[in-house]
N, C-alpha and C positions, 0 to 999 in steps of 0.2 A: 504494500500500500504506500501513497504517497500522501505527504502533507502537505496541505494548501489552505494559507490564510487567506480570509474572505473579508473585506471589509465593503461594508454598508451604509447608505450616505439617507442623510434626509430621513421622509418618509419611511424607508422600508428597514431604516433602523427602527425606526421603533415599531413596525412588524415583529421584527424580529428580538427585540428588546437588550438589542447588545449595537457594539458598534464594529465588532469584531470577534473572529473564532479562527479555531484553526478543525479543519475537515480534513477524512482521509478519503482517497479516493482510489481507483485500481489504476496501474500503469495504462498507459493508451487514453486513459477517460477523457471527451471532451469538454469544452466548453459547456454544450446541453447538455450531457451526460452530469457535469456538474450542477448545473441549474435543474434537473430532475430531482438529484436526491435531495438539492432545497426544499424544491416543491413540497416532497413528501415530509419533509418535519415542519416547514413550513407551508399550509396550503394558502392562505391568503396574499402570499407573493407569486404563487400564479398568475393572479387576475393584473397582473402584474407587464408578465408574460412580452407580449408585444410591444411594449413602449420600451422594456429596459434597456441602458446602455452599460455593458460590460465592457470592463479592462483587465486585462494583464499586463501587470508591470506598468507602466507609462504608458500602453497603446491601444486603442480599442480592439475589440478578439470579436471574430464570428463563432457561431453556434459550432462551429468545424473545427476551431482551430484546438489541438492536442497540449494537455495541460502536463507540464511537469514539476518534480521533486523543489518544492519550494516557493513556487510560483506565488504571487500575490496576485487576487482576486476582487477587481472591484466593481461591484455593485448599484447603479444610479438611477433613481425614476428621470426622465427626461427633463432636460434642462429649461427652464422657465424662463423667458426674458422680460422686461418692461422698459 
């Protein structure tokens, strides 16, 4: 297994009621792969789902892109402007 911190911004911190964790997850797992096993401890960040903007590291990641040992995870409801 691999570990993977996740941090959580805005709103879906306090979904989640932390600002940060650290998740294992199996070698190869994606992005959605990742975002799946959220789901399931978290359901109300599904409805979530379509708007989110995920990063890795510094850069935004698709649902495709292959997560490794260490990586940091981030987490964003869509950015608001005024």
């Amino acid at each position: 297994m691999m570990k993977i911190e996740t941090q959580f911004f805005s709103r879906l911190r306090d979904l989640v009621g932390q600002s940060t964790q650290t998740r294992e997850v199996p070698p190869g797992a994606t992005v959605g792969d990742f975002l799946a096993t959220l789901y399931r401890d978290y359901p109300a960040l599904e409805k979530w789902d379509a708007h989110l903007l995920v990063a890795v590291g510094l850069e935004y990641a698709t649902r495709a892109q292959t997560l490794h040992e260490g990586d940091v995870v981030s987490i964003m409801p869509p950015v608001q402007g005024g």
